[in-house]
C-alpha positions as CSV (number, residue, x, y, z in Angstrom):
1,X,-91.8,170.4,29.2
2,X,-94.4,172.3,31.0
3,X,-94.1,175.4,28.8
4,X,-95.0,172.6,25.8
5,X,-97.3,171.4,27.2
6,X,-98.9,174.8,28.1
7,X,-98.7,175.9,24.6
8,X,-100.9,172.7,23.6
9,X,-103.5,173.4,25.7
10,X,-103.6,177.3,24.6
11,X,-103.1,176.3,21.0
12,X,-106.0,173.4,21.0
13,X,-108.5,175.9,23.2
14,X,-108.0,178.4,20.6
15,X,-109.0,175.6,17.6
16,X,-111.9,175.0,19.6
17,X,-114.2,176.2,16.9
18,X,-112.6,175.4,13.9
19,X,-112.4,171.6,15.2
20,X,-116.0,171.9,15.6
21,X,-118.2,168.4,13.5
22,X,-118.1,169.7,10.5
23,X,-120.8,168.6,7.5
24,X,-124.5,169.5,8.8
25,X,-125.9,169.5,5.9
26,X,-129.1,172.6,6.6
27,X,-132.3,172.4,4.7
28,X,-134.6,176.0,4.9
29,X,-138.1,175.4,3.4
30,X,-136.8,172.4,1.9
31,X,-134.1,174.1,0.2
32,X,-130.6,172.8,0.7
33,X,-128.6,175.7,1.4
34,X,-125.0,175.7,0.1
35,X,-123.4,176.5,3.3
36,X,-123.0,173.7,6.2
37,X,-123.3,174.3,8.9
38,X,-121.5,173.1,12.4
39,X,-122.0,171.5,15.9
40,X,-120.4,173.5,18.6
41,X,-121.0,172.7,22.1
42,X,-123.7,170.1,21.2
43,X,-125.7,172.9,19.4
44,X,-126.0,173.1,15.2
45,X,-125.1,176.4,14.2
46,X,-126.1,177.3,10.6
47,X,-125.0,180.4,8.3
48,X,-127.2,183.5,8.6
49,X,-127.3,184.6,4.9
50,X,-128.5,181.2,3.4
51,X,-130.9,179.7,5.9
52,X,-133.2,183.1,6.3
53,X,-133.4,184.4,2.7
54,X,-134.8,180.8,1.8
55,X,-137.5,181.7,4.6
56,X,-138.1,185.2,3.0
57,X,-136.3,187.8,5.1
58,X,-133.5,190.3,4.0
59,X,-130.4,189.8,5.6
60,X,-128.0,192.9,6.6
61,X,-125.1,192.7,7.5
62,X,-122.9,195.7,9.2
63,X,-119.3,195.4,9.3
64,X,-118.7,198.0,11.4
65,X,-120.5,196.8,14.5
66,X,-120.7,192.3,13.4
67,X,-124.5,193.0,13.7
68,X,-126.9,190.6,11.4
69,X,-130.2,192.2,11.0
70,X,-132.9,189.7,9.5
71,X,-136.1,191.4,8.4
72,X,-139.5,189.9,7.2
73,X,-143.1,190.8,7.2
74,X,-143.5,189.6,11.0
75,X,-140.4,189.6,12.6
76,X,-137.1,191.9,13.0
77,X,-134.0,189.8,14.3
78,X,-131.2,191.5,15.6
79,X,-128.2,189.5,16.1
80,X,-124.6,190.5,17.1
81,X,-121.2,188.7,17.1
82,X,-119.7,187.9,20.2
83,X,-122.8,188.5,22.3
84,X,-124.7,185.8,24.2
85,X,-128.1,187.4,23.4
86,X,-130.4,188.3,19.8
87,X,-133.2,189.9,20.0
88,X,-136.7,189.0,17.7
89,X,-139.2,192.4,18.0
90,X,-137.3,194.2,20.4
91,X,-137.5,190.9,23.0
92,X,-134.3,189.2,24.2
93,X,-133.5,185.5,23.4
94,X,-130.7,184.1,25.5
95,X,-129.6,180.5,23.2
96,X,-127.4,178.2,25.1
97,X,-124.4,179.0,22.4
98,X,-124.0,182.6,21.1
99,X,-123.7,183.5,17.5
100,X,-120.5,183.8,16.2
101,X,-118.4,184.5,13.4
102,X,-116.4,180.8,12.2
103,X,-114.5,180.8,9.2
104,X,-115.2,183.9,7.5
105,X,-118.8,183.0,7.8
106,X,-121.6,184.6,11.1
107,X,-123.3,181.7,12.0
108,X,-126.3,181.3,14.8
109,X,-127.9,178.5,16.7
110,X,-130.6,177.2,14.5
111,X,-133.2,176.2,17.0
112,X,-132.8,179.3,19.6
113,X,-133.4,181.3,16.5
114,X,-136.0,179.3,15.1
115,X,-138.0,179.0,17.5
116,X,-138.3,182.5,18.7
117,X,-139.2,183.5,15.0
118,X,-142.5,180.5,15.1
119,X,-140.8,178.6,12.5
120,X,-140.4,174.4,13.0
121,X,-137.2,173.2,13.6
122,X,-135.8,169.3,12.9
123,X,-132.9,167.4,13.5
124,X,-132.0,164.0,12.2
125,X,-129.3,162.6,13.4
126,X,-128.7,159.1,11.0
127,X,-127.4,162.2,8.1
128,X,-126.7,164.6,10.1
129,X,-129.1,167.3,8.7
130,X,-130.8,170.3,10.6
131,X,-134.5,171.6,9.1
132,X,-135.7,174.8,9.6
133,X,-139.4,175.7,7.8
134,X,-142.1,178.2,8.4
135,X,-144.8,176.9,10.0
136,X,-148.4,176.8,8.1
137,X,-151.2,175.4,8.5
138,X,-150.6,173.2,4.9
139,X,-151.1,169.7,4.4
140,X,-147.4,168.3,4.0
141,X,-147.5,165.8,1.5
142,X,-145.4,162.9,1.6
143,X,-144.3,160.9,-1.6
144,X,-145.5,157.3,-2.2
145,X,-144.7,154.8,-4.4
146,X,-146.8,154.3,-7.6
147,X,-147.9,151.1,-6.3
148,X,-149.2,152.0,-2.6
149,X,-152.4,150.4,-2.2
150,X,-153.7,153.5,-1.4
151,X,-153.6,154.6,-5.0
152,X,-156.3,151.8,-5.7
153,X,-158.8,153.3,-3.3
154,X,-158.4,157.2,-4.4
155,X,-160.9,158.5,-7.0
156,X,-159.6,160.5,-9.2
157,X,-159.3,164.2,-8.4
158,X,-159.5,163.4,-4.9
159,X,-157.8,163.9,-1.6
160,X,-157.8,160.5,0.4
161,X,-156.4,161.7,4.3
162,X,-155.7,158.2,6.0
């Protein structure tokens, strides 16, 4: 009975990730990208590849040594499977949960990453969706209906900021 029960335990502690929530849907500059990604240890992980080429940085990815190198005009991320730290311009992050490869895929915890790369990070909970966007100093526009009262009081070929 014991040896069951002990081979439960090892057997469910070993599932640990893949019995992560599944279905975060991940949106990177309003893209959807066609990987989910997963909470883990109350943390959204997100796949590497997707979520930064959307944001405009190559993606590497060595084999030999599980090491994801994202490069863009401002930043170089170096991130490694199986280690608790990354590092964005040669400074160490330390996120809560490390990156890690799950299901054939490397995937890293969105908002540790995010933020140490400037860009603006959003979670909503009622869909269960994580956002990850550069940050600009843009207007973001919101749709309205065709029949907000607003619409009465623009001129034409104006901006109307209420």
């Amino acid at each position: 009975m014991k040896k069951a029960m002990l081979s439960a335990l090892i057997c469910a502690m070993l599932a640990a990730p893949a019995m992560a929530d599944e279905g975060v849907k991940v949106y990177s500059n309003g893209n959807l990208v066609a990987d989910k990604g997963i909470i883990l240890e109350g943390r959204t992980l997100v796949p590497v590849r997707g979520v930064f080429e959307y944001m405009g940085y190559t993606v590497d990815w060595d084999a030999d040594t599980k090491t994801a190198t994202l490069k863009n005009d401002k930043n170089t991320v170096v991130i490694k499977d199986g280690e608790t730290d990354f590092t964005v311009n040669g400074k160490a992050i330390t996120p809560d949960v490390g990156a890690q490869i799950i299901e054939g895929r490397f995937m890293l915890p969105l908002r540790a990453v995010g933020e140490a790369v400037d860009a603006r990070v959003r979670w909503y909970e009622d869909n269960k969706s994580a956002w990850i966007d550069e940050k600009n100093d843009f207007v973001t526009l919101v749709p309205i209906s065709p029949d907000d009262p607003i619409l009465e009081k623009a001129p034409v070929n104006e901006i109307v900021i209420e």
